[in-house]
C-alpha positions as CSV (number, residue, x, y, z in Angstrom):
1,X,156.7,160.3,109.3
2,X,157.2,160.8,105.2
3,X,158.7,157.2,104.4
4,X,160.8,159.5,101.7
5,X,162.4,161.1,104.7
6,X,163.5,157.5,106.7
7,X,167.3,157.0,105.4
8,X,167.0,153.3,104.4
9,X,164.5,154.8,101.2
10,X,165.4,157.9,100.9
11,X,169.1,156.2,100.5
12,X,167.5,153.7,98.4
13,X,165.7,156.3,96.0
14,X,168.8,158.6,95.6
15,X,170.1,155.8,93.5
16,X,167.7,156.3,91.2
17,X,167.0,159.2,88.5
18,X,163.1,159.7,88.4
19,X,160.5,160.1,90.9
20,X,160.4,156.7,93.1
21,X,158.5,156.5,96.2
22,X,157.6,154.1,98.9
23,X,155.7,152.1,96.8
24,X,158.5,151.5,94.5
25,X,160.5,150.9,97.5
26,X,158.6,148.0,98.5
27,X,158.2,147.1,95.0
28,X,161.8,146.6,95.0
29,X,162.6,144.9,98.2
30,X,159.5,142.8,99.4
31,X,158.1,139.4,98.2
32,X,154.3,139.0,97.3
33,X,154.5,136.8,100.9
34,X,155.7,139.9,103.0
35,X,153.1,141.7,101.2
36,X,150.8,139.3,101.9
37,X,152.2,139.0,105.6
38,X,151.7,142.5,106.2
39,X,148.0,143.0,104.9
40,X,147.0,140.6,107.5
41,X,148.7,142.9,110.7
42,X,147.1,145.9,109.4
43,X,144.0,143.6,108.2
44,X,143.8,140.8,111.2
45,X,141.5,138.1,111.2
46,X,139.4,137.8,114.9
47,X,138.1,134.8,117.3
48,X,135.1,135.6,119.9
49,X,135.7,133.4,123.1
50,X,134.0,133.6,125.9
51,X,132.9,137.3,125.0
52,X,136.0,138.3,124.3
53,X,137.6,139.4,120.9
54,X,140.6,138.1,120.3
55,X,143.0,139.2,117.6
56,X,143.0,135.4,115.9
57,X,147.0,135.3,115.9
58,X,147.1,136.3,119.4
59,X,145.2,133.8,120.7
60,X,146.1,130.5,122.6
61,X,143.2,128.4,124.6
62,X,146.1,127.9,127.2
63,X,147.4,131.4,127.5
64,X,143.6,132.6,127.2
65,X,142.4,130.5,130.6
66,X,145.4,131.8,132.4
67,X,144.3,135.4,131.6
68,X,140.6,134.7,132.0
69,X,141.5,133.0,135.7
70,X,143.5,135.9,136.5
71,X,140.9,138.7,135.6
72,X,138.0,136.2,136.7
73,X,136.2,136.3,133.6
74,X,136.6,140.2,133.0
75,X,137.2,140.6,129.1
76,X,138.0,144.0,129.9
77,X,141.0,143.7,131.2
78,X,141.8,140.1,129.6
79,X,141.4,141.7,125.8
80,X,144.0,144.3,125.8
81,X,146.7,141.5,127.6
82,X,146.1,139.0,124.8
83,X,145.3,141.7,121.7
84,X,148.7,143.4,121.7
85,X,151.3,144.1,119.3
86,X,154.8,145.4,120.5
87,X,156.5,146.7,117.5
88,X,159.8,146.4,118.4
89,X,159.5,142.9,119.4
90,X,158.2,142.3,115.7
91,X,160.3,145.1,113.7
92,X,164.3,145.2,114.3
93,X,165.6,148.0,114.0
94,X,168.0,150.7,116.0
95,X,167.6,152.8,118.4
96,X,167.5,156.0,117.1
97,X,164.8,159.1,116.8
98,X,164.6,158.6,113.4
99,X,164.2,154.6,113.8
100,X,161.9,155.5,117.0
101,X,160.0,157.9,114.8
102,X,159.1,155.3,112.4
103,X,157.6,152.6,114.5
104,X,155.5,155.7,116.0
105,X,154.0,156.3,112.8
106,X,153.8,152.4,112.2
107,X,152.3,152.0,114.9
108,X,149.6,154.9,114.5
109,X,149.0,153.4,110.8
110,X,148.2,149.7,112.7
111,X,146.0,151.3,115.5
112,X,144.1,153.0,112.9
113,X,143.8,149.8,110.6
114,X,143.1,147.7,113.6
115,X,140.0,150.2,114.4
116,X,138.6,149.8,110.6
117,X,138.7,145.8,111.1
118,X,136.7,145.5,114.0
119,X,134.4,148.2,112.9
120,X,133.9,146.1,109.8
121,X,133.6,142.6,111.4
122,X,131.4,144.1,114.5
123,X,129.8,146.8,113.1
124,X,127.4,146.8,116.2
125,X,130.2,147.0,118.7
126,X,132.6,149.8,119.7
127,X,136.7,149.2,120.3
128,X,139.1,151.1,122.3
129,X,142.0,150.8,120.3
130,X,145.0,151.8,122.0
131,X,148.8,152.7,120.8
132,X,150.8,153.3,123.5
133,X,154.3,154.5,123.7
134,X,156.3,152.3,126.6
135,X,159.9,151.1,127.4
136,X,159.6,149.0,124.5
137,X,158.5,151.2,122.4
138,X,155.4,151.6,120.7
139,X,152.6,148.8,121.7
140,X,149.2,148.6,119.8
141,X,146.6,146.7,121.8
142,X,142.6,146.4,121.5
143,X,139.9,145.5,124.0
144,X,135.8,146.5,123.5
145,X,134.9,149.6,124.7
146,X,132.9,149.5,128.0
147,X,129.0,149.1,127.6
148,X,126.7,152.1,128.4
């Protein structure tokens, strides 16, 4: 989705004479700590436990045994449970296409980001990253890819 297209900046930018753009947008309305906040979602920092990789925000030694209990050690199917962003659990917003349409393309944009961090900090693994569109919208979740 063009960010110039979304209502709240394209509203936002007819108020202006000039060429603004989504970067002025931000410039405008976010603090250097939502800035900050932001880089590390797209940017996250990562824990290795027990083979897994966890997204470091994510994880909880409590909430991790459960999970590891539950899938008997399989970091498989423990990784994508614990390494999961739902975006509109995160982001409010409406309910509309438009609104829908933009935590789509959110969502893509993290997915991809989230696939150039763990290249970068395990450049000798591979990742499945996922971004799924469910009930509650968009969900962005990451597990290692099965060995071959």
């Amino acid at each position: 989705m063009d960010p110039a297209e979304y209502s709240e900046i394209k509203s936002w930018a007819e108020g202006f004479s000039g060429e603004v753009d989504y970067v002025d947008f931000l410039t405008k309305s976010s603090t250097l700590g939502e800035w900050l906040a932001m880089s590390h979602v797209l940017w996250p920092r990562f824990v290795v436990h027990r083979g897994c990789v966890l997204w470091e925000r994510a994880y909880d030694p409590d909430g991790f045994d459960a999970w590891y209990r539950h899938f008997d050690g399989d970091a498989r199917s423990i990784e994508p449970m614990i390494n999961r962003l739902v975006l509109g659990d995160v982001i409010d917003c409406g309910g509309s296409p438009e609104d829908h349409a933009a935590l789509k393309d959110i969502a893509d944009t993290v997915g991809n980001a989230w696939c150039a961090a763990l290249s970068t900090a395990y450049p000798d693994r591979t990742f499945d990253v996922i971004v799924d569109d469910t009930d509650d919208g968009p969900v962005v979740s990451f597990a290692a890819a099965p060995l071959e």
